[in-house]
DRENGUNU-411018 format. One record per residue (C-alpha): x, y, z; residue in one letter. Coordinates in steps of 0.5 Angstrom, whole numbers, plus 500, padded with zeros to 3 digits. Layout:
BEGIN
XYZA...
END
This chain:
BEGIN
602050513X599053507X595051501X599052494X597051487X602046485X601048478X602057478X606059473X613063475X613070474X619073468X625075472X627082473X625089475X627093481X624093488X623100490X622102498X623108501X626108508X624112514X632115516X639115515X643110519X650111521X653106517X651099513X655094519X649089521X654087526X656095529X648097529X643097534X637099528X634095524X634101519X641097518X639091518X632090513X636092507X643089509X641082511X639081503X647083502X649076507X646070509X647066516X649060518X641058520X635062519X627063521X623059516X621066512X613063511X612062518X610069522X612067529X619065530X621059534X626053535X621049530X621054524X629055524X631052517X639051514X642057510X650057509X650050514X646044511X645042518X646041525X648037531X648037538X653033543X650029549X651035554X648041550X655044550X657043542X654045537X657043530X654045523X656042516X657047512X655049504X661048500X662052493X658058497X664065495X664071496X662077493X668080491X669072489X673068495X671062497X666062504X669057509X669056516X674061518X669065516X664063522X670063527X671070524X665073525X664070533X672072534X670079532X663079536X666076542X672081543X677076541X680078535X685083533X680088530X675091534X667093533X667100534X661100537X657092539X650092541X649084542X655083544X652079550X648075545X655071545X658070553X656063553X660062548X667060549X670058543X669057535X672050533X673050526X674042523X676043516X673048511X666045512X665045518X664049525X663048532X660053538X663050544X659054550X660054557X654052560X648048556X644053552X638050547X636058545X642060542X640057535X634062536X641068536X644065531X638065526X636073528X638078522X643080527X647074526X649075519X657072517X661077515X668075511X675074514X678077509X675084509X676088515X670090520X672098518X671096510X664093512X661100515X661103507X662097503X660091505X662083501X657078503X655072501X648074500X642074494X645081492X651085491X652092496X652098490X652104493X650108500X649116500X646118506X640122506X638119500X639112499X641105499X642100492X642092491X645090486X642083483X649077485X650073479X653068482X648067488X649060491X641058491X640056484X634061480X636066485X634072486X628074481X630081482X635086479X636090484X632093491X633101492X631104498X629112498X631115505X625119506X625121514X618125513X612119514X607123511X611125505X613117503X605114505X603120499X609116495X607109496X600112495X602115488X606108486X612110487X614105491X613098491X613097498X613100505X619100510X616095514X613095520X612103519X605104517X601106524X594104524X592112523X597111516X594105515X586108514X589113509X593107505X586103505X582110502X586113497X591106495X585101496X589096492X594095496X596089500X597090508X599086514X597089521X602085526X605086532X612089531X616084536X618091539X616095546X616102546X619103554X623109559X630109559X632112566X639114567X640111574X646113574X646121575X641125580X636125581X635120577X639116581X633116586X629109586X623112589X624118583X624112578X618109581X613115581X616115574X613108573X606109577X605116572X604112565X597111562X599106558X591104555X592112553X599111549X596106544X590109544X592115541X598113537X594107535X586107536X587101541X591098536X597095541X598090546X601092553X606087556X612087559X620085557X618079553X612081547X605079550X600073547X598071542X603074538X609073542X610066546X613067552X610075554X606074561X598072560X594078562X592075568X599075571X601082568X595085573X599083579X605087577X605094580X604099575X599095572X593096574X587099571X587105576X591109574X589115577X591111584X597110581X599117579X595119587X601114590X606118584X605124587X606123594X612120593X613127589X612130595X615126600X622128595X620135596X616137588X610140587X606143584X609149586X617146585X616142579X622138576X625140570X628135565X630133558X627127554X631124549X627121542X630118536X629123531X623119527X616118529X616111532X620115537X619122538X611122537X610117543X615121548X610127546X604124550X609122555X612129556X604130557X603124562X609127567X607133568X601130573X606128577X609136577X615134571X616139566X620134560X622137555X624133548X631133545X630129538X636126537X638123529X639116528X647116527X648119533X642115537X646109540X652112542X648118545X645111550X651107550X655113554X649114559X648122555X641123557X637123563X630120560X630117554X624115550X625108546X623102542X627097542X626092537X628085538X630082533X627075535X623073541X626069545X628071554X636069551X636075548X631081552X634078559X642078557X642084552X637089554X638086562X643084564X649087567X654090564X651089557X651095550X645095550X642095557X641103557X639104564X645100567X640096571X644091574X640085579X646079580X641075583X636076577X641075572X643068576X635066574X636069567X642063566X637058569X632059564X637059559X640053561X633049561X629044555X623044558X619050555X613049560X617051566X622055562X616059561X613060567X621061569X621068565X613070567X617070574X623074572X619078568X616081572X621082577X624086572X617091572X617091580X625094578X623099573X629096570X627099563X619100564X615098558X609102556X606098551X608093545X605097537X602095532X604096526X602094518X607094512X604096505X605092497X602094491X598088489X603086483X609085489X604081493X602078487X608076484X611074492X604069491X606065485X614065487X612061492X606058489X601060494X595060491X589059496X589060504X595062508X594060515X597065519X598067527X592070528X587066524X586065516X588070511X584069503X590072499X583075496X581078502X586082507X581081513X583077519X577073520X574073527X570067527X577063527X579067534X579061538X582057533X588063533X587062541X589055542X594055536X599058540X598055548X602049545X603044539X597043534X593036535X591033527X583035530X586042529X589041523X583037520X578043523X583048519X583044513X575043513X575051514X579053508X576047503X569050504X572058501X575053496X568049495X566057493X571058488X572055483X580053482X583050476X589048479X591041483X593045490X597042495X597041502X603041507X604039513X610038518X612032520X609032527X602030523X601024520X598025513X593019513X589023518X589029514X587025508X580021511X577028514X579031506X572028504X568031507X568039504X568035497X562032499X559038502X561042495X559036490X552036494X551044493X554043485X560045486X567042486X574041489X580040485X585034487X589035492X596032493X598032501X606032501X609031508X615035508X621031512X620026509X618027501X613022502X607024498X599021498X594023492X
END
């Protein structure tokens, strides 16, 4: 819900967005990469069938929006999923889009068709998916072996783009053709990446800008200075750490930053299957030695969350509540017994403090990665481990893990989206690109398919709580601790993203409102935040939300007409009767409120 100025001018169209990048990846193919280095630039080259409702900063099944199809239908049993596709939509390189596209592209990610992904981190995303059915050029089918109402929550991901039938998967690595807002220009390793405005986009008016150029820039520091000095628009998202973050707000004060949980967890890898990791008591004391309060502590001022697979409340919806976490071993906030019961396991398999274990701990070659195994090199010696760091560039990082090429490895994985389909089966389940440590539960993964198949999110929840923590008991891929992270934009780009989208007043956001005119999260809306995310959002919320955000307006004066929306799950004649009550508070105190208009979204009804 935000409340907008219905009457922002638009800003001129034109101009270049600048950014800098935290590496190189090994190629442009969203479908080849496990990275979201690749990604986040990519995904502005393509579209998908569906998408997350980019105004909203939790993904969920609500927020899914139409993309290239206009819409989407399930049969009765759940095992059919039909979208109706856009029609007129081309290609970069000027061909029609259609649905053997769709079918394509699921062919390729399945196994199916003739060509081969090199590599295919989320292959197991789709084993639900027996075939793609197409019924004419505007029409595309999912038929699914077994019920599974989260595969929408795949399909919008960023990971999900449609790639083109008629250009071969190699092609894609250096110069993909998409459908997407820009056109791919150009990729020199080492230095950076060029979009191009796409004259012909689909999306009327669409983009504003001419272009996005990303500077590859490994060296944080060195691109916080840049971003500092003005050099850069924007900072790779999710790459300013809450130290970073402090030097930003000192020397950039005018700078607009968003500090929010990354969707990511920083976690172990463990080679299970070479000694001496291949011993589960080994892995476990491994598991016992992590002072996870220490890595956020140190990494980020106590600026993270600690959970397990799933990403913990409130910024996630379906990580275990902190009372539940407490009873997962490990967990606790002893750690010194923890590492007491670590070190006789140690002892019990022959080390000590006068036999220590030597080992190498693989990070990929950027601070995300290499600064937090730095503190665990440090943590595993109290358990008589001397590791050793052995940096890794991102180029060779995925194919290093896939082939099982390291002992201990230092990770953080992002999910590309919160849902259980997607951590229990990719980073889990047996047999999976993605599951580094070859954890493999048969009984477990029989309950990541009950979750799966189930529509009623309550239970699916507690499901997952369950599950989740088996998964912790297992040391599968032990997590240490959930980051926190802030993307930075000089204030003319958040500006400009304002009037684009003629927000003008109050955005309310996750964790509480945020005043586009104040960067801070309010404490006093809390408990609003709090209830937000045990569940639907009641009109009395909603009413109390209004109320809180009128009053900032009664303090400053605004001549636009300003716009409320709501989704359709609120009856706007509630939202209207408890309008008065700010106006009347502010008419009382001299000030004034202009009209508002309430616009119900689904429906287009509108109430003056």
């Amino acid at each position: 819900m935000v409340l907008s100025g219905g009457g922002a001018p638009a800003q001129k169209p034109g101009g270049i967005l600048r950014i800098y990048h935290r590496d190189s990846p090994a190629s442009m193919s969203i479908h080849e990469e496990g990275t979201n280095s690749v990604s986040i630039p990519m995904m502005a080259v393509f579209n998908n069938l569906v998408l997350y409702d980019q105004h909203v900063a939790q993904n969920s099944l609500d927020t899914i929006v139409p993309d290239l199809a206009e819409n989407w239908s399930w049969n009765e049993e759940g095992t059919r999923l039909t979208f109706k596709l856009r029609e007129g939509v081309k290609w970069h390189d000027g061909k029609p889009f259609t649905s053997a596209d769709v079918k394509c592209t699921w062919d390729l990610l399945t196994g199916r068709a003739t060509e081969r992904l090199r590599l295919n981190p989320r292959k197991s995303w789709w084993n639900n998916v027996a075939e793609i059915v197409t019924d004419g050029p505007a029409q595309a089918a999912f038929v699914l072996r077994r019920p599974q109402p989260a595969i929408l929550a795949l399909i919008a991901s960023g990971y999900a783009p449609i790639y083109p039938c008629h250009v071969l998967a190699r092609e894609m690595r250096q110069h993909p053709i998409g459908t997407g807002p820009f056109k791919f220009a150009e990729f020199k390793p080492n230095e950076g990446i060029k979009l191009v405005r796409n004259p012909d986009y689909w999306k009327p008016g669409r983009p504003y800008l001419d272009g996005i150029e990303y500077t590859i820039i490994p060296n944080r520091s060195t691109a916080i200075l840049a971003f500092i000095a003005g050099k850069f628009d924007l900072t790779f998202p999710y790459e300013v750490t809450v130290p970073l973050l402090k030097d930003v707000k000192a020397q950039a004060p005018q700078a607009v930053c968003d500090l929010v949980s990354t969707n990511a967890s920083t976690n172990l890898l463990v080679n299970r299957d070479a000694p001496p990791l291949n011993n589960p008591d080994l892995r476990r004391a491994l598991a016992l030695a992590l002072d996870r309060k220490s890595f956020i502590d140190i990494l980020a001022e106590g600026q993270g969350d600690i959970g397990g697979a799933m990403a913990p409340p409130p910024a996630g919806v379906w990580g275990m509540p902190a009372d539940f976490l407490a009873t997962v071993p490990g967990y606790g906030p002893d750690v010194a017994k923890n590492r007491a019961e670590a070190r006789e396991i140690m002892q019990r398999l022959g080390y000590g403090s006068d036999k220590r274990l030597s080992i190498k701990v693989a990070a990929r070659n950027i601070p995300t990665y290499r600064d937090p195994a730095i503190i665990l090199i440090d943590q595993l010696k109290e358990i008589w481990i001397d590791g050793e760091l052995e940096p890794i560039e991102t180029a060779n990082w995925f194919p290093k893990l896939a082939r099982k090429d390291y002992q201990i490895g230092l990770n953080n994985t992002g999910s590309g989206v919160d849902d259980p389909d997607q951590q229990f089966f990719e980073n889990y389940g047996c047999g999976s690109e993605r599951n580094y440590t070859g954890y493999c539960n048969p009984e477990l993964e029989k309950l990541f398919v009950e979750q799966s198949m189930m529509v009623d999110r309550e239970k699916r929840r507690r499901l997952v709580w369950e599950i989740d923590k088996k998964l912790q008991e297992d040391g599968g891929r032990p997590i240490i601790y959930h980051p926190r992270a802030a993307t930075c934009m000089q204030p003319q780009i958040a500006e400009d993203y304002r009037e684009h989208r003629l927000i003008n007043v109050v955005t309310l956001r996750p964790r509480g409102f945020i005043p586009y005119w104040d960067n801070t999260v309010y404490a006093k809306y809390s408990d609003w935040a709090r209830w937000f995310w045990k569940g639907a959002v009641h009109i009395d919320d909603v009413a109390a939300a209004v109320i809180l955000s009128l009053d900032l307006l009664s303090r400053r004066r605004l001549d636009q007409q300003l716009v409320l929306t709501l989704d359709s799950a609120y009856e706007y004649t509630d939202a209207i009767s408890i309008i008065g009550m700010p106006r009347d508070r502010a008419r009382r105190s001299g000030n004034t409120i202009p009209d508002i208009t309430i616009w119900r979204s689904l429906t287009g009804s509108t109430r003056h």
